[in-house]
C-alpha positions in Angstrom: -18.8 83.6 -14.8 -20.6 81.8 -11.9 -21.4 79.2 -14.3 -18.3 78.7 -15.5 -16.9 78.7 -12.0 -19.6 76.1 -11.1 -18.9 74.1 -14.3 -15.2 74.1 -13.4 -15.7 72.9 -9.7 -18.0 70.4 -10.7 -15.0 69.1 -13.5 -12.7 69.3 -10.6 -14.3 67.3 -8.2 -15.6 64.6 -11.4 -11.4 64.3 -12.2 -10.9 64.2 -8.4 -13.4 60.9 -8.2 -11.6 60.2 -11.3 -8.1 60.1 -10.0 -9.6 58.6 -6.4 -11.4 55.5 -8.4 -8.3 55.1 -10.6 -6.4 54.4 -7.5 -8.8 52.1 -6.4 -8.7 50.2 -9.6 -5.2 50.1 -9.2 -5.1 48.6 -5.5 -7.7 46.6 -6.9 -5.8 45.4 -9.9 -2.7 45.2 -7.7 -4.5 42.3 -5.2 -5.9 40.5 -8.1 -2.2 40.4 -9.4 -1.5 38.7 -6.1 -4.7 36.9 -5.3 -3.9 35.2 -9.4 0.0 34.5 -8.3 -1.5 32.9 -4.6 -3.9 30.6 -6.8 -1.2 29.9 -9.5 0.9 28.9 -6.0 -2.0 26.6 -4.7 -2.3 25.3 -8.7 1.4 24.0 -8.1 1.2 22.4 -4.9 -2.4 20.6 -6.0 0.0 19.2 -9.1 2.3 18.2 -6.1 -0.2 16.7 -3.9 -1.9 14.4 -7.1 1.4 13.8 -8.0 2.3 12.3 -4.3 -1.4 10.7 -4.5 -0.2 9.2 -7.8 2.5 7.7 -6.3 1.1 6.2 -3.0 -1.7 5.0 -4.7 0.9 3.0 -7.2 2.6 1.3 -3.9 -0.6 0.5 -2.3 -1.6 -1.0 -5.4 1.7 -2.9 -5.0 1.5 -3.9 -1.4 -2.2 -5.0 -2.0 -0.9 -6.9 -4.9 2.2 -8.4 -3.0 -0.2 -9.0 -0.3 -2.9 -11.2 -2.4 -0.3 -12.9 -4.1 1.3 -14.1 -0.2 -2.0 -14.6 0.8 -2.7 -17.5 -2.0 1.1 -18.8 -1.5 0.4 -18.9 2.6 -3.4 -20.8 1.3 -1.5 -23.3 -0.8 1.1 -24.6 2.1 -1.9 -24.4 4.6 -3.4 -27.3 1.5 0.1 -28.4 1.6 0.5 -28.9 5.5 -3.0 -30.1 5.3 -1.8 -33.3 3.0 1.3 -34.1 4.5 -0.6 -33.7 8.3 -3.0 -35.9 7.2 -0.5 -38.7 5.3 1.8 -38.7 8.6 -1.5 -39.7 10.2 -2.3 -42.0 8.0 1.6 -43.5 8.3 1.6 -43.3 12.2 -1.9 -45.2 12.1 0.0 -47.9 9.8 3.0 -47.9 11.9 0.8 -48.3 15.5 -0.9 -51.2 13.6 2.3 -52.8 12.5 4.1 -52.4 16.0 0.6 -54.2 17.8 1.2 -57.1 14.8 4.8 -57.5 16.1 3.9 -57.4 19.8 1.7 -60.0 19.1 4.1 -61.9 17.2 6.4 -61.7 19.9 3.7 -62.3 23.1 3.2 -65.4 20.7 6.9 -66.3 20.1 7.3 -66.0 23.7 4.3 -68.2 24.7 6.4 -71.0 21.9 9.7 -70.6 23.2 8.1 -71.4 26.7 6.2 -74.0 26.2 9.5 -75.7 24.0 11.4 -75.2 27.0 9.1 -76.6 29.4 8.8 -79.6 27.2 12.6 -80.1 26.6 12.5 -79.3 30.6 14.7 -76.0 30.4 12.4 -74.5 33.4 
C-alpha cells in the first residue's frame, strides 16, 4: 500500500500545481483581457489624434495657401505702387519743368512790360 499511498500523494500534489497554474493562467488571461481592452483604448484615441492631425494639417494647408495667394496680391501692388511712384515722378519732373518755362515767361514779360513803360515814360 506504500506505493499506492506514494502514487496518490504524488497525484495530489501534480492536481495541486494543477489547480495553482490554472489560477495563474487565469490571472494571466484576466490581465491580457485588460492589457487587450487598454490597447483597443490607445487604438481609439490614435484614430482621434490622426483624425485631429487630419484636420490641422487641412487648415495649415489652407493658411499656407491663403498666405501665398496674399503674398502674390501684396507683390502685384508693390509692381503696382512701383508704376504709379515712378509716373508721379515722371509728372512732377514735367510739372517743375513747366512751372521754370512759365517763370521764365513771366521774368521775361516783366522785363517787356518795363522797358514799354520806361519808353512810354510810366516810371
Amino acid at each position: 500500500m506504500e506505493k499506492e499511498d506514494q502514487i496518490i500523494g504524488m497525484l495530489e500534489r501534480i492536481m495541486e500545481k494543477q489547480d495553482e497554474h490554472s489560477r495563474i493562467l487565469g490571472e494571466h488571461s484576466q490581465k491580457l483581457d485588460e492589457h487587450s481592452q487598454i490597447l483597443h483604448e490607445h487604438s481609439k484615441k490614435l484614430d482621434e489624434h490622426k483624425s485631429q492631425l487630419n484636420e490641422h494639417k487641412q487648415i495649415l494647408s489652407a493658411l499656407l495657401t491663403g498666405q501665398d495667394y496674399l503674398k502674390a496680391e501684396i507683390d502685384g501692388m508693390k509692381l503696382a505702387n512701383a508704376k504709379e511712384y515712378g509716373d508721379i515722378k515722371e509728372e512732377i519732373s514735367i510739372i517743375s519743368t513747366n512751372q521754370e518755362l512759365v517763370r521764365n515767361d513771366t521774368w521775361a514779360n516783366r522785363v517787356d512790360i518795363h522797358r514799354i513803360q520806361k519808353t512810354m515814360g510810366m516810371f
